[in-house]
C-alpha positions as CSV (number, residue, x, y, z in Angstrom):
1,X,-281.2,-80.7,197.1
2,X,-283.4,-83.6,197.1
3,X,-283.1,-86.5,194.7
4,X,-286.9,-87.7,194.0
5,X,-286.3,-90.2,191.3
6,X,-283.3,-91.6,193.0
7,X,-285.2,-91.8,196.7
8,X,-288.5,-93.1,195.4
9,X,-286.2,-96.3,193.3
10,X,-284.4,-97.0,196.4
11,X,-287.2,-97.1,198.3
12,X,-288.9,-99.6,195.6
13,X,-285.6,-101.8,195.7
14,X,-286.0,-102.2,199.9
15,X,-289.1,-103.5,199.7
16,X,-287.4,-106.7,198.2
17,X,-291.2,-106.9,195.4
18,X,-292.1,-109.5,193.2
19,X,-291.3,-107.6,189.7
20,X,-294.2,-108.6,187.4
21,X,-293.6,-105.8,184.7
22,X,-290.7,-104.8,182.6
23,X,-287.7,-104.9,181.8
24,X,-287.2,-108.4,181.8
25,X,-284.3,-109.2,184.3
26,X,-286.7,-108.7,187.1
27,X,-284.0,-106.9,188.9
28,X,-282.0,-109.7,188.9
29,X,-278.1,-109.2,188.3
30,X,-276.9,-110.0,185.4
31,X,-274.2,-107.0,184.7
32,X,-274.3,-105.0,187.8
33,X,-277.5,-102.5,187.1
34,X,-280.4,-104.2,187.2
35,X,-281.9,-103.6,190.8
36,X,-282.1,-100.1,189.5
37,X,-283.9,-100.2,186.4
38,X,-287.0,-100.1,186.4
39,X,-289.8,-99.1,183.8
40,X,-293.5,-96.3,184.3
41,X,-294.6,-98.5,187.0
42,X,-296.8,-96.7,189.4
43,X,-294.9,-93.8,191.5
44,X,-292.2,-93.8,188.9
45,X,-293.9,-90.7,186.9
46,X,-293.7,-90.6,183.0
47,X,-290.9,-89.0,181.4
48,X,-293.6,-87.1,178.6
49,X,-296.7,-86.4,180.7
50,X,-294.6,-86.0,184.4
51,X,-296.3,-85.0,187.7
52,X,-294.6,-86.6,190.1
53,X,-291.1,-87.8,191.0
54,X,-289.5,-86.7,187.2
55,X,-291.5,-83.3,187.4
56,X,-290.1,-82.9,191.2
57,X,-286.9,-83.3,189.3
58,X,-287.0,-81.3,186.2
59,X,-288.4,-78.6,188.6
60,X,-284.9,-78.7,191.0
61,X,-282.9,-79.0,187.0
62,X,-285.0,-76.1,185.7
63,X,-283.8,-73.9,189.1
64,X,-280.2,-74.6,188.6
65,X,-280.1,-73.8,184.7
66,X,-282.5,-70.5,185.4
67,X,-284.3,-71.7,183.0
68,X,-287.4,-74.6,182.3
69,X,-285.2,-77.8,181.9
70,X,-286.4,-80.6,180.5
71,X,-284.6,-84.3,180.6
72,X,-284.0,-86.3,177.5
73,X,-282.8,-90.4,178.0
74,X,-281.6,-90.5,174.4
75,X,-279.1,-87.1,174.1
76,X,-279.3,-84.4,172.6
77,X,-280.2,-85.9,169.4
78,X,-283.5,-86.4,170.6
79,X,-283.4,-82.4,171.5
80,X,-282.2,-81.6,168.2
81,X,-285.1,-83.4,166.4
82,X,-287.9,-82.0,168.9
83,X,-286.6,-78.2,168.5
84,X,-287.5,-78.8,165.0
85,X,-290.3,-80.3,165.2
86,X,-291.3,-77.4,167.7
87,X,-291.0,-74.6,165.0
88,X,-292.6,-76.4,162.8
89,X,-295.5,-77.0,165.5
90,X,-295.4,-73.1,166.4
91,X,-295.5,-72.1,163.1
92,X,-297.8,-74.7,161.7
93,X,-296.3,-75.6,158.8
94,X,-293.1,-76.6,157.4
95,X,-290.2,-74.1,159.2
96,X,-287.8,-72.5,156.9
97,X,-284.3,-72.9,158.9
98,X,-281.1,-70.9,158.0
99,X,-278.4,-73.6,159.8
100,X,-274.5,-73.4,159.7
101,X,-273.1,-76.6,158.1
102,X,-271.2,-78.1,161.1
103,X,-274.6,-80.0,162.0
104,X,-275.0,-83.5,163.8
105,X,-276.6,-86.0,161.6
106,X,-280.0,-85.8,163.8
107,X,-280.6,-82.2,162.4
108,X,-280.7,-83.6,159.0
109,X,-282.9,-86.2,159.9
110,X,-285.6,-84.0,161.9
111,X,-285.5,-81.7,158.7
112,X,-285.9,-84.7,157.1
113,X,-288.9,-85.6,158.9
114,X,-290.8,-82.5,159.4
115,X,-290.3,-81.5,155.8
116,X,-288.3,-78.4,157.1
117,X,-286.5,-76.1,154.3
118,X,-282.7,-76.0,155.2
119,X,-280.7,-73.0,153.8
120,X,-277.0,-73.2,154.6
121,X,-274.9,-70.1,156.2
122,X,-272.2,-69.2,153.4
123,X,-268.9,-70.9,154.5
124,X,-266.2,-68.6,155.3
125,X,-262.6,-69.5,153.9
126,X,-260.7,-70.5,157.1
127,X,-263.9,-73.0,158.5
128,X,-262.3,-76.6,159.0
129,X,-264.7,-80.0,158.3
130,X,-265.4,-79.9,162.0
131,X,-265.5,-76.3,162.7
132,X,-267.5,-73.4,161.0
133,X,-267.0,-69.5,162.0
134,X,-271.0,-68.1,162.4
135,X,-270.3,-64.1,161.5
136,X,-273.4,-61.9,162.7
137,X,-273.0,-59.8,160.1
138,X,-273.3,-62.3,157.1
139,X,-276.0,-64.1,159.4
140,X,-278.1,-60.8,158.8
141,X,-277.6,-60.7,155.1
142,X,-278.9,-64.2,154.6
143,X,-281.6,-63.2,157.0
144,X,-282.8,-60.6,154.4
145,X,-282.1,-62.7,151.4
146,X,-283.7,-65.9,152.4
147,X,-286.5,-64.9,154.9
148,X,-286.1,-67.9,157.2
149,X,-288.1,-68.8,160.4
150,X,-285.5,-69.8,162.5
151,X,-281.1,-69.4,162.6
152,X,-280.1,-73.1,163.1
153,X,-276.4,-73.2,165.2
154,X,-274.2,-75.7,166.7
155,X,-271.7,-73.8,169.3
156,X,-269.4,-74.8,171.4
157,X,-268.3,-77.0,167.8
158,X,-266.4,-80.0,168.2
159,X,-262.9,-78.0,168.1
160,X,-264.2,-76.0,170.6
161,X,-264.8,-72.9,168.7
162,X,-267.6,-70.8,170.7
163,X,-269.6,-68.7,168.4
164,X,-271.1,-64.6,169.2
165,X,-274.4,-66.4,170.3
166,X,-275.6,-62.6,171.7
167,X,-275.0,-60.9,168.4
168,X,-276.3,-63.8,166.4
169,X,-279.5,-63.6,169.0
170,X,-279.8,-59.6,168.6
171,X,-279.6,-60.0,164.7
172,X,-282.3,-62.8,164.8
173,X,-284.6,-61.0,167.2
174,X,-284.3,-57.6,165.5
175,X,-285.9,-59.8,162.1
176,X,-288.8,-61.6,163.8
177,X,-286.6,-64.5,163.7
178,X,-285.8,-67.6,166.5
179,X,-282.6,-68.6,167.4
180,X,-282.1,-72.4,168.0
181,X,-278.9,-73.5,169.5
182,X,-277.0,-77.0,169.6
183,X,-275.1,-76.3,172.1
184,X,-274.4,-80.4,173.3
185,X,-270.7,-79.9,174.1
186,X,-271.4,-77.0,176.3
187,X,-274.1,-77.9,179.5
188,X,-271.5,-76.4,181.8
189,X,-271.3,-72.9,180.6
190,X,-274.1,-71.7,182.5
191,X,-272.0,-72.6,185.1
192,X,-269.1,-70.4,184.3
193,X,-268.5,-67.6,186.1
194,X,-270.4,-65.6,184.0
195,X,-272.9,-67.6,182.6
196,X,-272.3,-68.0,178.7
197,X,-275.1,-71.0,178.1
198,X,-277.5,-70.2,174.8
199,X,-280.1,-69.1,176.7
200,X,-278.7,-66.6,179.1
201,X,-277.2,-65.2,175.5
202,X,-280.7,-64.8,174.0
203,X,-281.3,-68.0,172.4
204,X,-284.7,-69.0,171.8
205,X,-284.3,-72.8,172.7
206,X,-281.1,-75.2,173.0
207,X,-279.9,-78.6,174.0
208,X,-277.2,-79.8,176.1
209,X,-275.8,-83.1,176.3
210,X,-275.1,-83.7,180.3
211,X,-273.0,-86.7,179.7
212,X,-270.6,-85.4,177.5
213,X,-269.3,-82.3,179.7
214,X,-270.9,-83.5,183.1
215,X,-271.1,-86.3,185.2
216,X,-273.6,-88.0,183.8
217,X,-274.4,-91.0,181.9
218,X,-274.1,-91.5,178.4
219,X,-277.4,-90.6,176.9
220,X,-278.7,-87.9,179.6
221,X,-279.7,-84.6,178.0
222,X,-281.2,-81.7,178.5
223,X,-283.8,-79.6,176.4
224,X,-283.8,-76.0,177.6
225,X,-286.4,-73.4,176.5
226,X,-288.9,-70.2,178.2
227,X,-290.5,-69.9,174.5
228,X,-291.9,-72.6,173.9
229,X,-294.5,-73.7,176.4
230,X,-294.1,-77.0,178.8
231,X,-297.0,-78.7,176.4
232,X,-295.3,-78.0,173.2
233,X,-292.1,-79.5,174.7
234,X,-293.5,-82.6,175.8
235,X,-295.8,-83.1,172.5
236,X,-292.6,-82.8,170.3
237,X,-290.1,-84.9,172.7
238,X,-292.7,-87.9,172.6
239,X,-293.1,-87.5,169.0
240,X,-289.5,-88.8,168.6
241,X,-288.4,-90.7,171.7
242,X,-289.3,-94.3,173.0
243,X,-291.9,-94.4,175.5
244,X,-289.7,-97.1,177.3
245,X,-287.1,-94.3,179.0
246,X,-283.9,-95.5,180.5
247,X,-284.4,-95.0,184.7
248,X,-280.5,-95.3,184.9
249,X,-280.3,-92.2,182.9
250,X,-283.1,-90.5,184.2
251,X,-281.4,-91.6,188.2
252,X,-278.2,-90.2,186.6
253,X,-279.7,-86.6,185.8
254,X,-281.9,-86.6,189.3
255,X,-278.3,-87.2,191.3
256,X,-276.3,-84.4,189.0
257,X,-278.7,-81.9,190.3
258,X,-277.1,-82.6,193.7
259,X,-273.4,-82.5,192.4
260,X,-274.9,-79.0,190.5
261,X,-275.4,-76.9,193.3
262,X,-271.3,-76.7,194.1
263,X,-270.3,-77.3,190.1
264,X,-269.8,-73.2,189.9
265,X,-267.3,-73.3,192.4
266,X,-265.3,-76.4,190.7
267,X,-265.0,-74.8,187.7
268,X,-263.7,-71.7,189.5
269,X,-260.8,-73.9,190.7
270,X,-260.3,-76.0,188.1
271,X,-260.7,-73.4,184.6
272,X,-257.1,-71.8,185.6
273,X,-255.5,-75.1,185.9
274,X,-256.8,-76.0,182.3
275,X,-255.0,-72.8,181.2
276,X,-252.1,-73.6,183.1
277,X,-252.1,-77.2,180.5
278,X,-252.8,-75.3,177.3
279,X,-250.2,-72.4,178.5
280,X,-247.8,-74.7,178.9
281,X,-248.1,-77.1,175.9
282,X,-247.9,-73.8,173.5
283,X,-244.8,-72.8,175.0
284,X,-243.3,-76.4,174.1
285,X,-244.5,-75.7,170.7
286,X,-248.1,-76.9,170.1
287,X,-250.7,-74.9,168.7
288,X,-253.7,-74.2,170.4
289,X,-257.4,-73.9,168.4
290,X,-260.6,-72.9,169.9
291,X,-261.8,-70.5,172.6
292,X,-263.5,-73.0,174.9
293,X,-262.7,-72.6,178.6
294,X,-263.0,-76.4,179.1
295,X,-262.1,-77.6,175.7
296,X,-258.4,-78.5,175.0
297,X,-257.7,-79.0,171.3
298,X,-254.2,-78.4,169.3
299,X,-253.8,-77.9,165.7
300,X,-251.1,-80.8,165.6
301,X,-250.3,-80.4,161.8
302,X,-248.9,-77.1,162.8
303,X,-246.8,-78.6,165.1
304,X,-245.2,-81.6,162.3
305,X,-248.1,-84.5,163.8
306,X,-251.1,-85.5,162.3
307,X,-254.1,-85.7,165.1
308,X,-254.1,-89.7,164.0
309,X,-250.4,-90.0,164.8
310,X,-250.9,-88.1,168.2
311,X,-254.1,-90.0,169.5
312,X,-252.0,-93.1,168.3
313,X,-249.0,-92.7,170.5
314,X,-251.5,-91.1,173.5
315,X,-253.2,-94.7,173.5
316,X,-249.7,-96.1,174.0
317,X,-249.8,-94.7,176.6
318,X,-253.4,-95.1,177.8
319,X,-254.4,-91.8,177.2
320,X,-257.7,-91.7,175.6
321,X,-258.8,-88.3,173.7
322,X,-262.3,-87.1,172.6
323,X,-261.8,-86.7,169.2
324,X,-258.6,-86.9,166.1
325,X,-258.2,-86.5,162.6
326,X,-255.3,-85.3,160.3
327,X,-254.9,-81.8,161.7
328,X,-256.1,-81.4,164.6
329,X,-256.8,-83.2,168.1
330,X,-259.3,-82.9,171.1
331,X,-259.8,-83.8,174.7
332,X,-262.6,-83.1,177.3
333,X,-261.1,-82.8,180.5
334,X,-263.4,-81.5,183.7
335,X,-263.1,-81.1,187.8
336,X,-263.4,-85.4,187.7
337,X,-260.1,-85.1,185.9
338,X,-258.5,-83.5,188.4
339,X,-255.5,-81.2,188.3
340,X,-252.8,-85.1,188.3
341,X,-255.0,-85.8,184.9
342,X,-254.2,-82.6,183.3
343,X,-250.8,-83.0,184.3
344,X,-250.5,-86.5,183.1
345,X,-251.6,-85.8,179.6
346,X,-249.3,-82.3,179.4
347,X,-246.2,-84.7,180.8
348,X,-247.3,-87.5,178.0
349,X,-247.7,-84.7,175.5
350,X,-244.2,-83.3,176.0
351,X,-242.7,-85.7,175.6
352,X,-243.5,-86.3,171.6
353,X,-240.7,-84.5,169.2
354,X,-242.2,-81.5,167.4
355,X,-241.0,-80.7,163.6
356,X,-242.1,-77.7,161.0
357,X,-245.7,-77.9,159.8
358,X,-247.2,-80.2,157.6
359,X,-248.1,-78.7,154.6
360,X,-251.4,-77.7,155.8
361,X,-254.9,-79.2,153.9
362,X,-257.5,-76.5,153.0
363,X,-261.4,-78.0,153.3
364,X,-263.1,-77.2,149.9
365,X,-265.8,-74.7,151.6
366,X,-268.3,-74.4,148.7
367,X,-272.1,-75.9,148.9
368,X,-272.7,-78.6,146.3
369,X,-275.7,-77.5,144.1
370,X,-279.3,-78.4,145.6
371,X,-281.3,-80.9,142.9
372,X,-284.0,-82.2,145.4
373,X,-285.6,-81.1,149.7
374,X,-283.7,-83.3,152.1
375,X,-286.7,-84.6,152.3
376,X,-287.6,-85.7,148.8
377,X,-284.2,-87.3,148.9
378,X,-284.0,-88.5,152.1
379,X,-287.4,-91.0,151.1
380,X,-287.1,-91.7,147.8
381,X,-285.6,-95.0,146.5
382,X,-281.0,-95.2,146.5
383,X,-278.5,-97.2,145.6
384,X,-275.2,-97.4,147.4
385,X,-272.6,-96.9,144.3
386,X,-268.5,-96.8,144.8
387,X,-267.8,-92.9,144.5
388,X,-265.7,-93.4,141.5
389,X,-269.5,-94.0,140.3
390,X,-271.7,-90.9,142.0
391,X,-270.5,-88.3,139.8
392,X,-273.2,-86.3,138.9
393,X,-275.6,-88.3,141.0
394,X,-278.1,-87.0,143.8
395,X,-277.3,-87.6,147.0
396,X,-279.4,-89.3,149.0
397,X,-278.0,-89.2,152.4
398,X,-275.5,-87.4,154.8
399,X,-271.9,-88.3,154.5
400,X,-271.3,-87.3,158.0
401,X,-272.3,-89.3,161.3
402,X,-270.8,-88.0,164.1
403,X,-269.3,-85.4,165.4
404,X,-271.4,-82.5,164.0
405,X,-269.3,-81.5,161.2
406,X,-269.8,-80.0,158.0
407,X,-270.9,-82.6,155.2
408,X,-269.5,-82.4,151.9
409,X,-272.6,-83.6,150.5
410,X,-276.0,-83.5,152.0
411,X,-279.6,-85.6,150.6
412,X,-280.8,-83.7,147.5
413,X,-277.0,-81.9,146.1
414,X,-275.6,-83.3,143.7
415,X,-271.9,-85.0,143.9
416,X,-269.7,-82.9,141.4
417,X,-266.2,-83.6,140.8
418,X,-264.7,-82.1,143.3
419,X,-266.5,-83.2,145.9
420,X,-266.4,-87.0,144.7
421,X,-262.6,-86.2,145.1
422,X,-262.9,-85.1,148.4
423,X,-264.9,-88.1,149.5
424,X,-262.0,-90.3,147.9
425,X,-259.3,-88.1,149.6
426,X,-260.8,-88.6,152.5
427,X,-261.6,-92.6,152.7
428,X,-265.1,-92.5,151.7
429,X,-265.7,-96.0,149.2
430,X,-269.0,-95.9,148.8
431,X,-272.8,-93.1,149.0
432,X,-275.9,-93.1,148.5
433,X,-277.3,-92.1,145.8
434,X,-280.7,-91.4,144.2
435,X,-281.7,-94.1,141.8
């Protein structure tokens, strides 16, 4: 498969030119990059309005994903705030959304922008802070109840908890309704076997993050959608994004298309030695969480660790993971790990001493009542107050960053009791409030 954005750069960089634009290094080395970045000079295309060497490229992306691909230089939360902005642009007017509360921050912020209505899926009784269960069936009942215009999910979540995304699609389709899918931790599972990416599901539009599951760099995304026309795509990426896009990134996504067209056979070999790891580490006594082929995540609490206490000694011994908090911890291994990586981190894993289970912590699942939109909240005028203070007070921003996870408080609820307490359980000083 060719590589247009990588050729045409390469070529630029023999020619030895006098570089009389931007960026300001003149491709000059000063950290090791330079020579490759350049900015829209002519040949190089434009990332929002492409016809050349980018297009060539999205083109040879959009084959491999079966779908029309579209690249994104600042991740998926660029993807996230442009699906939004894309209902809302279909629709013309602000969307109504129906959204499962284990969303990234950037969701909160695009509704914030657009003005978009969020209604949030009941919580069930075993969903974590990180990880949310999406039942069809419920799904459909807040369908009828609430009327939305779109079902708002996040799947693979950060535990790596995969949702029914067919039976979420066929309830949303059956009401007239779009599906929209964050689905950042997941670019690989169209890949699988049996492809199990949003769209091939019957989602309506989804992002994927390329550098957090493939070799790419940090930052490279992908928007993915057949409903929503190539114009209304580009209209609602350049609404949000700078017009200054990285050419590392975009070099980064050109080259993976290459490394794509053998990926399906790597994950053929390397899924079964992934199971081999998690086999193995629950018959030493660890519990496993999730259904994610390419996800690895243990429910340490169950096992007499904390996640913090495990990621702690992993570091010791230079084992990095994704992701750690009291119960549970996470790592992203894939084919660059190689079958001596997943062996390394089983050997470092077994050798920690397992105990009984820590008394296990239950995540308050109930929605703080709604006072103001996000939006309302989100613009008007806050103080930051110690939480021992916000009782009673109006939120007035999200008390999650990242990973998606579900917020105890989002702009516009109002902080009761309990939830203050949860906030102070959990190491949270200080929140925004509504003045």
């Amino acid at each position: 498969m060719k590589t247009p954005i990588i050729d045409f750069i390469n070529d630029y960089k023999g020619k030895k030119p006098l570089r009389l634009h931007t960026p300001g290094h003149k491709g000059f080395v000063f950290c090791g990059h330079e020579e490759d970045d350049i900015t829209e000079i002519p040949g190089a295309d434009e990332l929002f309005s492409p016809d050349g060497i980018i297009e060539l490229s999205q083109k040879n992306a959009s084959r491999l994903f079966g779908t029309p691909t579209y690249y994104s230089t600042e991740g998926s939360s660029l993807c996230v705030r442009a699906m939004v902005f894309l209902l809302c642009q279909r629709l013309g007017r602000q969307a109504r959304i129906l959204a499962a509360r284990n969303v990234h921050r950037s969701f909160i912020t695009a509704a914030a922008l657009t003005g978009a209505d969020v209604i949030w899926q009941r919580p069930m009784p075993d969903d974590t802070v990180v990880s949310v269960t999406v039942d069809p069936v419920t799904v459909e009942e807040q369908i009828i109840r609430d009327k939305p215009d779109a079902v708002y999910i996040t799947t693979p979540d950060y535990l790596g908890k995969t949702a029914d995304v067919a039976a979420v699609a066929a309830v949303c389709h059956r009401h007239g309704v779009y599906l929209m899918v964050d689905c950042a931790h997941g670019a690989y599972l169209h890949f699988l076997p049996e492809p199990s990416d949003p769209l091939a599901l019957g989602a309506d539009v989804c992002c994927t993050s390329a550098h957090k599951t493939l070799p790419a760099l940090t930052g490279a995304a992908y928007l993915h959608t057949a409903e929503f026309s190539r114009e209304e795509v580009l209209s609602a990426m350049a609404a949000f994004a700078s017009t200054s896009p990285s050419y590392l990134i975009l070099q980064s996504l050109d080259g993976l298309n290459r490394y794509l067209c053998t990926y399906r056979q790597r994950l053929r070999r390397f899924i079964p030695e992934v199971d081999n790891v998690k086999a193995s580490l629950a018959a030493k006594g660890y519990v496993p969480y999730g259904d994610e082929p390419m996800k690895i995540t243990l429910r340490t609490s169950m096992s007499g660790l904390t996640g913090y206490e495990t990621q702690s000694r992993l570091i010791e011994k230079n084992v990095y993971p994704e992701y750690a908090d009291r119960d549970f911890i996470t790592f992203l291994p894939n084919p660059q790990t190689g079958v001596r990586g997943l062996r390394r981190l089983s050997s470092v894993l077994c050798t920690f001493e397992l105990s009984d289970p820590l008394e296990q912590e239950r995540f308050a699942a109930v929605l703080p009542r709604r006072a103001m939109s996000i939006r309302d909240a989100f613009f008007a005028k806050k103080t930051v107050l110690p939480v021992s203070q916000c009782e009673g007070r109006i939120a007035g921003d999200v008390c999650v960053s990242c990973p998606p996870a579900v917020s105890p408080v989002v702009c516009g609820e109002v902080i009761d009791g309990a939830t203050a307490e949860y906030l102070r359980s959990h190491g949270v000083k200080s929140v925004s409030v509504i003045t």
